[in-house]
C-alpha positions, 0 to 999 in steps of 0.5 A: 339592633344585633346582627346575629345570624338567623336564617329565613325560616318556613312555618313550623312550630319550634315545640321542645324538639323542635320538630312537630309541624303546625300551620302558620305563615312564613317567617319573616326574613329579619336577622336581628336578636331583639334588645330591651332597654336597661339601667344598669348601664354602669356593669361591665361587659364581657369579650365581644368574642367567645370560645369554647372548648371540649375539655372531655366526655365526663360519661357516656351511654345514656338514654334520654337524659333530661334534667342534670344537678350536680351534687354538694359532695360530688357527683352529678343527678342525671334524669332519664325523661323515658326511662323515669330514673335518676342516675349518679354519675362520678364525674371523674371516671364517668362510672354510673349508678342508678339512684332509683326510679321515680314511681307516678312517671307516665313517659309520653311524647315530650312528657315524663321524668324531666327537671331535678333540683337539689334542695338547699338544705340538701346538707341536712335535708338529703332531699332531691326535687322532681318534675313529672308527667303522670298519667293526669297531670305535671307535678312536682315532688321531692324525694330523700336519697339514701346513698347507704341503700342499694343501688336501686333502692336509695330514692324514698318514696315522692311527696308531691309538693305541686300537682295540677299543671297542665301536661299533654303530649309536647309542651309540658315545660318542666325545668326545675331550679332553686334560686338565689332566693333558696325558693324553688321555680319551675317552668310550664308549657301551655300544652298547645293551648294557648289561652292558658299563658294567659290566664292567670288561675291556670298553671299552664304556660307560666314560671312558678315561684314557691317554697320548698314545701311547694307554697306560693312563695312570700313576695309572689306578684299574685295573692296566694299563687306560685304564678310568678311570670305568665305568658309563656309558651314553653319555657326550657330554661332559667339561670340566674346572673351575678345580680341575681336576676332570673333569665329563661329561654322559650320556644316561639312557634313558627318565627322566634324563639326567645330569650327573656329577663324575667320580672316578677308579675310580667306578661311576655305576650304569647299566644298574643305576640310572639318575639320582639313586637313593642305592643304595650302590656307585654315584655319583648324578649331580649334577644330572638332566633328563628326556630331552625337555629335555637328551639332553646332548652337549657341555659347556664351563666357562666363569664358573663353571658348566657350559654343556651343549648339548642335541640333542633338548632344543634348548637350551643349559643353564647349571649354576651350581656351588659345588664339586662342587654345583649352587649355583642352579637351572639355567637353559635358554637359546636354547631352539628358536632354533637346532635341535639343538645339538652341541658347546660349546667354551671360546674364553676368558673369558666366550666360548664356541662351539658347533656346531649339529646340525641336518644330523645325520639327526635335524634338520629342515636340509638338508645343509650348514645347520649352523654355530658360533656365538660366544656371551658368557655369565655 
């Protein structure tokens, strides 16, 4: 067992934010990370020890900013999850200019515009994907961009290419990826019901793996469904290792937040077991916080651990991993220098980017405080 330092918590539901209260009993008082077994026992570790430095703010005065995709040619997507727009941000000046605004968009509590993704074809295609709250449901649609258009104008009209996830007011999951595979997965939150994770017909509670016309993708654990991992209470993040093996972040409810190893077809036990229990049938994450430290949203890979940012815990987390294990304790950094943090995102080798999230109705900024920041890290 890892001794990472996780504080003795009190009843509270680590929802997106990490701020809404729910009944439960206290949090045991164990400071251990889970670990799960693994076979590739022949990889390579990295340092025990981290770092990580602030190389610059890459730009500034956001509002509410969700999903972020940097661009083949440059640049990088910003989503706004209230305002409902996606803004180009050049990452060398910090200069911003608004692509458009995503029509449909229904901003409520954890809801509204939230994960982008930028298709693999994009050098042909030009075509940008989006996840969304609207007025009845969490969809998914794509978008071509037109940089030749004006300012304001160079978002086409959305094709819907999922409809029918469950949305309410917290809980709507909403992160958005490509894989190694060039299929496109997205996380969904069981909307405080926690049935849905486990039943296999809904969408709600679930990682979807699908085509980029939103099909169920070839492969799938589950005849004709996108549903690809289920279980799940609301996960915030998904990022793929050097083998390609799909992780993702999830906030428990009163006692542990996780990081898991995704398998195809895996059940990871919520409502029924929550954080590290050993009970047959369910996968146990591989590492775990108590909520005040994590209420995990984003992760990226980068030097061979995890980078996972957190909303209530204000901190960025660095799991070292060697396979499918934590290798070393994991390390908090940044902590309480930047507020809440969102998104974190690979920019290549040893840099990262990551959005602060402190606009997002449960931080202290004024609208418009927000920005990304360019880290180094190992």
């Amino acid at each position: 067992m890892l001794a990472a330092a996780v504080l003795l918590v009190t009843a509270g539901c680590s929802s997106d934010d990490g701020e809404d209260q729910a009944g439960g009993t206290p949090a045991p008082s164990s400071t251990s990370p889970g670990t799960s077994p693994s076979k590739e026992t022949a990889e390579d570790a990295p340092p025990a020890k981290g770092s990580v430095k602030v190389v610059r703010t890459v730009a500034e005065g956001l509002n509410s900013p969700w999903g972020l995709a940097p661009l083949p040619e440059g640049g990088l997507l910003v989503s706004s999850r209230d305002e409902g727009t996606i803004t180009l941000v050049d990452e060398k000046t910090g200069r911003k200019k608004q692509l458009g605004e995503v029509p449909g968009v229904s901003p409520a509590g954890e809801g509204g515009l939230l994960g982008i993704a930028i298709s693999p074809d994009y050098a042909s295609d030009h075509m940008i994907y989006a996840y969304f709250t609207s007025e009845s449901d969490n969809r998914i649609v794509r978008m071509l961009y037109d940089p030749k258009k004006p300012s304001g104008e160079q978002l086409g009209a959305p094709d819907t290419i999922l409809r029918g996830i469950p949305k309410g007011t917290n809980h709507n999951g909403g992160r958005l990826a490509f894989g190694p595979d060039k299929m496109l997965y997205a996380t969904t939150g069981e909307r405080y019901e926690g049935p849905l994770a486990q039943d296999k017909e809904s969408l709600g509670g679930k990682i979807l793996r699908m085509t980029p016309d939103g099909e169920p993708a070839p492969g799938n654990p589950f005849d004709d469904s996108p549903v690809y991992s289920y279980g799940h209470r609301n996960v915030q993040g998904v990022a793929w290792d050097a083998k390609q093996r799909l992780w993702a972040s999830e906030f428990g409810q009163n006692t542990w937040d996780e990081l898991n190893q995704i398998k195809p077809g895996g059940n990871y036990g919520w409502p029924d077991v929550e954080g590290k229990e050993g009970e047959s049938g369910f996968i146990d994450p591989v590492a775990q916080w108590g909520v005040e430290e994590a209420s995990p949203s984003g992760i990226a890979i980068a030097e061979g651990s995890v980078w996972m940012a957190g909303l209530r815990g204000k901190r960025l987390w660095r799991i070292p991993l060697k396979g499918t294990e934590v290798s070393a304790d994991p390390q908090a950094f940044l902590t309480d220098e930047y507020g809440r943090l969102r998104t974190v995102v690979s920019a290549g080798g040893n840099k990262l980017w990551l959005t602060t999230s402190e606009t997002d109705g449960r931080g202290t900024a004024e609208s418009g405080d927000d920005k990304i920041l360019e880290l180094e890290v190992k």
